[in-house]
Structure formats: structure tokens, C-alpha cells
N, C-alpha and C positions, 0 to 999 in steps of 0.2 A: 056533350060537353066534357071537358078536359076534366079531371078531378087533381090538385098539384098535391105535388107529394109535399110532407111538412120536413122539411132537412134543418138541420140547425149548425150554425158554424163553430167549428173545435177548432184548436191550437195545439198542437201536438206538438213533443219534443221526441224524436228517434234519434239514439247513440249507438255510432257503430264499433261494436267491442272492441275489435284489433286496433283502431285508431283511438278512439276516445273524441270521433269527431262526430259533433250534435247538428242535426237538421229540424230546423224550426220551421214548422208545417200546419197554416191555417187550411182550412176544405173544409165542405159542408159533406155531412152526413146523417143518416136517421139517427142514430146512436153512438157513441163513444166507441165501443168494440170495432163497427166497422168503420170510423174516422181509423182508430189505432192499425187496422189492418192495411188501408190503404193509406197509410203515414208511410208504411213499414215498405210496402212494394214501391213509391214517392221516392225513399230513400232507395232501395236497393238499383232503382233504374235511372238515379242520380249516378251511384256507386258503380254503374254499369255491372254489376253482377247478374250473370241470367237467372231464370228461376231455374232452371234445371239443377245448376251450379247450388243456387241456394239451397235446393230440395235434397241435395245431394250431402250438403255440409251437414241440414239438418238432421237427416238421420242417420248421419255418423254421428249426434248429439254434439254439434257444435254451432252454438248460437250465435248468429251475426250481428243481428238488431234487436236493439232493448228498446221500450218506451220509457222515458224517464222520467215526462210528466205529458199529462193529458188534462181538457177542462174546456167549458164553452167560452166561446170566445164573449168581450162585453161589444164586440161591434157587431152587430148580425145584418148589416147591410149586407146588402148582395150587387155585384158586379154592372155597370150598365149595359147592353148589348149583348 
């Protein structure tokens, strides 16, 4: 028998620096950290930015994407299908 994993749904807000443009991102996740991480990759492959490119920026210490606000969501329905 299957055991399901317990995920809970976040709302994630990621702002991207140079624009000051904000991606509002509900997902389900175990935890807040990893909603915020893949909020962050959500955005960046909106932004078409690769990760190379990202990985790149970052450690020349120049940050792309902020979280601006994070929290569980009050709907935790989950998708039909």
C-alpha cells in the first residue's frame, strides 16, 4: 500500500530585483523553505533565465529573486484529476 506524502498548499510571492516584477505562486509543498525554493525556480523559468546563468550571477553575489512574502494558503483543496 501506497503511504501519501502530507503536502500542504503555500502562496508564495517572488520579486524579481532588476524589474521589481512580483510572481504570485500557489504549490503544494512539505514545508515553506521548499515551496520558497521552487517558487524561486517557478519564477526564474517564467523569466526564461537558465540555471547555469543563474548560478552564475549568483556567485558573482548578485541576487535575482527575493521572496517577498510566503504563508499557507486558506484553500488546501487540491486539483481534480
Amino acid at each position: 500500500m501506497l503511504h501519501s506524502i502530507k503536502t500542504t498548499r503555500f502562496n508564495v510571492t517572488v520579486r524579481r530585483i532588476a524589474t521589481g516584477c512580483d510572481f504570485h505562486i500557489s504549490l503544494f509543498a512539505r514545508d515553506e523553505a521548499t515551496a520558497c525554493e521552487r517558487a524561486k525556480d517557478r519564477a526564474r523559468f517564467a523569466e526564461r533565465i537558465s540555471r547555469a546563468k543563474l548560478a552564475t550571477l549568483e556567485a558573482n553575489g548578485i541576487a535575482v529573486f527575493r521572496v517577498v512574502s510566503s504563508g499557507i494558503s486558506p484553500d488546501q483543496s487540491r486539483p481534480i484529476g
